[in-house]
C-alpha positions in Angstrom: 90.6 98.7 87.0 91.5 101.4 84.4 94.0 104.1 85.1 92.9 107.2 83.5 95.5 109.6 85.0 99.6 108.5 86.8 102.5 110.5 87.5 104.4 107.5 89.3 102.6 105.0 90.6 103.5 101.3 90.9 101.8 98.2 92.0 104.2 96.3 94.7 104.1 94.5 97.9 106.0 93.8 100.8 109.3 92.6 98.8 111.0 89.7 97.0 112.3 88.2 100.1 113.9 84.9 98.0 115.1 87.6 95.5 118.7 88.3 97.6 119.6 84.5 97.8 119.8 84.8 94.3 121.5 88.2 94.0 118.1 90.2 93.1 117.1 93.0 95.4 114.6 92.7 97.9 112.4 96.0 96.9 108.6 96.3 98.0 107.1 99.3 99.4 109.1 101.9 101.0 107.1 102.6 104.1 106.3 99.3 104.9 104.1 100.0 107.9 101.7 102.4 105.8 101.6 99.6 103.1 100.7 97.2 106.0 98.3 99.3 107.3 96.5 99.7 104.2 96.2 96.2 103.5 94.4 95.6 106.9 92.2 98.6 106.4 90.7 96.2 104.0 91.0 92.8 105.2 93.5 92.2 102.8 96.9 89.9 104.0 99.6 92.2 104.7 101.9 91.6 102.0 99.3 91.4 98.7 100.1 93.2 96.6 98.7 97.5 96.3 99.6 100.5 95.0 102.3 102.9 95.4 102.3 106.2 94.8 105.3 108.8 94.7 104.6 112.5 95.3 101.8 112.8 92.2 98.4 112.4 91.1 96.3 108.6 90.6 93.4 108.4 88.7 91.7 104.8 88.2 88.1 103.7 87.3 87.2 100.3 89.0 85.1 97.7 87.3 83.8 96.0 90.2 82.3 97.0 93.4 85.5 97.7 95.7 86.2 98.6 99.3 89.6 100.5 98.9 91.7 102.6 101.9 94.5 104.8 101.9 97.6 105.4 104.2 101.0 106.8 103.8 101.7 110.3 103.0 99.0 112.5 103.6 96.7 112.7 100.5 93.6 114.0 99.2 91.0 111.1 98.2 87.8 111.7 95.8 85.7 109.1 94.6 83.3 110.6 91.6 84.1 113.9 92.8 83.3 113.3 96.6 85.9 113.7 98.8 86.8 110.6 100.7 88.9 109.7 104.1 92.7 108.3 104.0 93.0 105.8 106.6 90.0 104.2 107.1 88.1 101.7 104.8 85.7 103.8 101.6 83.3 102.4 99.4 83.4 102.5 95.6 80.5 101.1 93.8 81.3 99.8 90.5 82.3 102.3 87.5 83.3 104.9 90.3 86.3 107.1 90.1 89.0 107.2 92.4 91.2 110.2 92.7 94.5 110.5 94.7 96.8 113.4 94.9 99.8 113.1 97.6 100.0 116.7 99.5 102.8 118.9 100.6 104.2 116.2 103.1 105.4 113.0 102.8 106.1 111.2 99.8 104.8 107.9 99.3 100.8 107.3 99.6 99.4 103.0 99.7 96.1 102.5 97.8 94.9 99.0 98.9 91.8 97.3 97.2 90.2 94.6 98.5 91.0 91.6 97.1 94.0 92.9 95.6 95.3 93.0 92.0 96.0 90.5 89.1 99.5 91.3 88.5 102.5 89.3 87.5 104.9 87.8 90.1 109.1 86.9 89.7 110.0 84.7 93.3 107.0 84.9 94.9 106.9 89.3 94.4 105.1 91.9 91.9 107.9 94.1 93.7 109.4 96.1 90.8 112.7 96.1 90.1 114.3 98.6 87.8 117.6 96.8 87.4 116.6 93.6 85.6 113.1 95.8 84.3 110.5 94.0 86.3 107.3 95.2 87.1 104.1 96.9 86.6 104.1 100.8 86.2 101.0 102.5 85.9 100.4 104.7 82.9 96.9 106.2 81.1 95.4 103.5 79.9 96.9 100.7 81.8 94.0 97.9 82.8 94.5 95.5 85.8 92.2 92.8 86.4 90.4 93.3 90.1 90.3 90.1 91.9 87.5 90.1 93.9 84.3 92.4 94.1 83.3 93.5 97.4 79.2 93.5 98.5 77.9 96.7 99.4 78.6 97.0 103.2 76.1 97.6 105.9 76.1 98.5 109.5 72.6 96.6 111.3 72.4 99.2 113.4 72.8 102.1 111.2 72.2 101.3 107.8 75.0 102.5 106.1 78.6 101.4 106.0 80.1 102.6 109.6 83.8 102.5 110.1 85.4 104.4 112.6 88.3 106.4 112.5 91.3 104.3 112.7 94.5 104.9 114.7 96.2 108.4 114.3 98.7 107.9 111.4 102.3 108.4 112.4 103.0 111.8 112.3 106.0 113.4 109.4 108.1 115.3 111.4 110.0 118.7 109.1 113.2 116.8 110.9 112.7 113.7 111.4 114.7 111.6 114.0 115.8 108.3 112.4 116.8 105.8 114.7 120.6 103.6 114.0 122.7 100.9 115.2 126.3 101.3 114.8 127.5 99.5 111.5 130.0 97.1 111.1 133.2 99.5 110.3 132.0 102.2 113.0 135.3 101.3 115.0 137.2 102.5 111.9 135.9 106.2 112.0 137.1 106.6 115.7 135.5 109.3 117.8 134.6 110.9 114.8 131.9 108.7 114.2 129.6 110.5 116.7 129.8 113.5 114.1 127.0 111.0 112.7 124.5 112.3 115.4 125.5 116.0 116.3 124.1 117.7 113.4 121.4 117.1 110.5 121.6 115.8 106.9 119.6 117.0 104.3 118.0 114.7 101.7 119.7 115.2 97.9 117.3 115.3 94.8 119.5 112.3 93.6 117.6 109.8 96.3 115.2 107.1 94.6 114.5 104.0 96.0 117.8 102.3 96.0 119.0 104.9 98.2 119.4 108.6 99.7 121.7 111.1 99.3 122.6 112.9 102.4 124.6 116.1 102.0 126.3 117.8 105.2 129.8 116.9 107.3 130.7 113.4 107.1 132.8 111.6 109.8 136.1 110.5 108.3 137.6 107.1 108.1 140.7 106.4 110.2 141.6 103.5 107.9 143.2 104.0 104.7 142.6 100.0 103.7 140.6 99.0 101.2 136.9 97.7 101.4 136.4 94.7 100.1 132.3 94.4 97.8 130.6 92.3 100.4 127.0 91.8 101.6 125.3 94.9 102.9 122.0 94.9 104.5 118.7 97.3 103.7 119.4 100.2 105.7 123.7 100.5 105.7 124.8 104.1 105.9 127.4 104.3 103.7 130.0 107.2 103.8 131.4 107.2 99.8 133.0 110.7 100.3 133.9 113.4 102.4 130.9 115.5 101.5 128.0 112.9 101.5 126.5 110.2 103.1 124.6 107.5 101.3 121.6 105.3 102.7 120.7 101.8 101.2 117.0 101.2 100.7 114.8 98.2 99.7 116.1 98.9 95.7 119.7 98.4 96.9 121.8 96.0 95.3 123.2 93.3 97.6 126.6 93.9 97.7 128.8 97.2 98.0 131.9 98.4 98.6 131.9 101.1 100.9 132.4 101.6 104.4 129.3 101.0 106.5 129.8 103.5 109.6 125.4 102.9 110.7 122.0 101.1 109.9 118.7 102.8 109.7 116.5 100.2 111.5 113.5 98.6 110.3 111.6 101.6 111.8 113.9 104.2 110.7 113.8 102.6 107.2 109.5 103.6 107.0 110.6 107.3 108.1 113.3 107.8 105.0 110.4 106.8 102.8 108.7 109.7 103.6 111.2 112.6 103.7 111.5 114.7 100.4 114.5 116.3 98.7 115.3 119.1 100.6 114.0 118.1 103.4 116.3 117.3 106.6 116.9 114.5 109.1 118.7 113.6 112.1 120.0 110.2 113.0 119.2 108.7 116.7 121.9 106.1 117.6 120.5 103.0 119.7 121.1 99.5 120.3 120.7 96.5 118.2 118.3 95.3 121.3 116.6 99.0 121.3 116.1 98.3 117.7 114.7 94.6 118.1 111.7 96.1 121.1 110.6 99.0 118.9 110.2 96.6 115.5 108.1 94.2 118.3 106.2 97.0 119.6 105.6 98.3 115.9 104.3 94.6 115.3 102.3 94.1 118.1 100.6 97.6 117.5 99.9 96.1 113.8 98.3 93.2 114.6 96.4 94.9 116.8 95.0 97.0 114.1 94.8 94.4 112.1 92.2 92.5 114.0 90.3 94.9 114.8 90.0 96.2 111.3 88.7 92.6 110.7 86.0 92.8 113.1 84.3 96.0 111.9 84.1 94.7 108.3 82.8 91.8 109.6 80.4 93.9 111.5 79.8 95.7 108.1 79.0 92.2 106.3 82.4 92.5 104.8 82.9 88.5 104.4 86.5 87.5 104.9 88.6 86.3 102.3 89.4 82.8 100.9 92.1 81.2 102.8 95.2 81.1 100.7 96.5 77.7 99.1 99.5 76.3 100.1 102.9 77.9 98.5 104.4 75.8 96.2 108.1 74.8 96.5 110.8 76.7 95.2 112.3 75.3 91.8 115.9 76.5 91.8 117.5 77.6 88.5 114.0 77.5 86.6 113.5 81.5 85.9 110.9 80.7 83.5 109.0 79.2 86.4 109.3 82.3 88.7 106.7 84.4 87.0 103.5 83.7 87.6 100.1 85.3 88.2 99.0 87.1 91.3 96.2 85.5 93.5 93.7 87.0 95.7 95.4 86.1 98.7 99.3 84.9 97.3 101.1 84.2 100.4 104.0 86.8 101.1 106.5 86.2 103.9 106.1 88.8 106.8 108.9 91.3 107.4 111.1 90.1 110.0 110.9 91.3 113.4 114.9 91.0 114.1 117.2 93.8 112.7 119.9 93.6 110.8 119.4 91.0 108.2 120.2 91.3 104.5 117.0 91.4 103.4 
């Protein structure tokens, strides 16, 4: 694959989930569900390793036959000029040109191909990660080896290459509702912790992937004590001053200082990937338990998909990928050992189901 034209786009996976043991962040994609999503669009595991791309433009020439899919932010898709679907599986014969421009909502776009990507790994990840300068950013010019190349598909009974629409992507709400557990110093702000969730919060231009900036009124801190740096999970709602509010994301380092009045859940967390600067949110409170049924429903719902995105490539002579070898054991203190290359199918740990881990 050649990338002829990038404004930010990365190549990353589901995160580094050994990568906080060892005080490194966990990163990965943003909106984890749409980088799921198009990962089984594909027949590809759910955590190898795809594209990212931020609120830009993604040209890339492929060198092999490829079956690619897009999800995420709504974006427009040509291939040679054509245009193309987002959300369902499209055929690129080899040499063909794949454009992708994210629109006018959303953020974040997921460009699976088939087989995935020869990239580096550090702990099992190609997650980048900005503080320690990991990672592959793509650029004109920038050449990643494809690992597999895909057949031409065929329907028996039409053809062609048949696949039908897949589920309605999630819609992006102009105010999203962002659903939170209380946080660990929520007794601290006293009643005026329900400020939290009586008016919106909009999104500052300083937000990046380690976290967002949320201007509007803050609920204040009863407690003058001090906060001692501790472990903070993906997700804390941080209140750093009286004027802003700051969310933790995937980039977030594992420890911080401030008092942690909420969480965005695991759901939530896929929604503040998508919301622009400018744009507003509201947060939802709910219970840890609340939290846990709609991260199983999300699940369920994906495997699901998953499985039946299987059996219509199969039904397309798509043949299924190699089974994965067996992950090798972790060698602690050897960092020269924890970059290696990318397979086809390099085994990622799932996202947990359970809320409020550090990871």
């Amino acid at each position: 694959m050649r990338v002829h034209d990038a404004g930010y786009a990365v190549v990353t996976d589901l995160g580094r989930f050994a990568g906080p043991a060892t005080g490194l962040s966990v990163n990965g994609a943003l909106d984890q569900h749409a980088a799921r999503t198009a990962n089984h669009l594909v027949g590809n595991p759910a955590g190898a390793p795809l594209i990212e791309l931020t609120i830009s433009t993604l040209t890339i020439q492929l060198d092999r036959d490829a079956l690619i899919a897009v999800s995420g932010a709504p974006a427009s898709v040509e291939v040679d000029g054509v245009a193309a679907g987002m959300h369902t599986p499209v055929v690129v014969a080899r040499g063909g040109t794949v454009r992708i421009t994210v629109g006018d909502r959303g953020l974040r776009s997921y460009i699976a191909i088939r087989g995935s990507l020869d990239v580096p790994l550090l702990l099992g990840s190609c997650a980048p990660d900005t503080m320690i300068g990991f990672g592959l950013r793509l650029t004109p010019g920038t050449e990643v080896r494809e690992l597999v190349s895909t057949p031409m598909p065929g329907n028996p009974f039409f053809g062609v290459p048949f696949f039908p629409p897949g589920d309605r992507p999630r819609p992006l709400d102009d105010e999203p509702s962002v659903p939170v557990t209380d946080g660990p110093d929520a007794h601290e702000f006293g009643d005026s912790a329900r400020e939290l969730f009586a008016q919106p919060y909009e999104v500052s231009p300083r937000s990046n992937h380690v976290g967002l900036r949320l201007s509007g009124p803050t609920p204040q801190r009863m407690s003058a004590d001090e906060v001692l740096s501790r472990g903070v999970p993906v997700g804390a709602i941080e209140v750093p001053s009286r004027s802003e509010l700051l969310v933790l994301h995937r980039g977030r380092g594992v420890t911080a200082g401030y008092p942690v009045l909420g969480v965005v859940t695991t759901v939530g967390l896929d929604v503040m990937a998508q919301v622009r600067p400018g744009q507003r949110v509201r947060f939802r409170r709910i219970t840890s338990r609340e939290a846990s049924f709609l991260r199983l429903e999300q699940h369920v719902a994906e495997e699901r998909f998953r499985r039946r995105c299987a059996e219509f490539l199969r039904l397309n002579g798509v043949p299924e990928l190699d089974a994965p070898p067996p992950p090798a054991s972790p060698t602690p203190g050897r960092p020269a050992e924890g970059v290696a290359r990318s397979r086809s199918l390099s085994p990622t740990r799932p996202a947990p189901i359970h809320e409020g881990v550090l990871s």
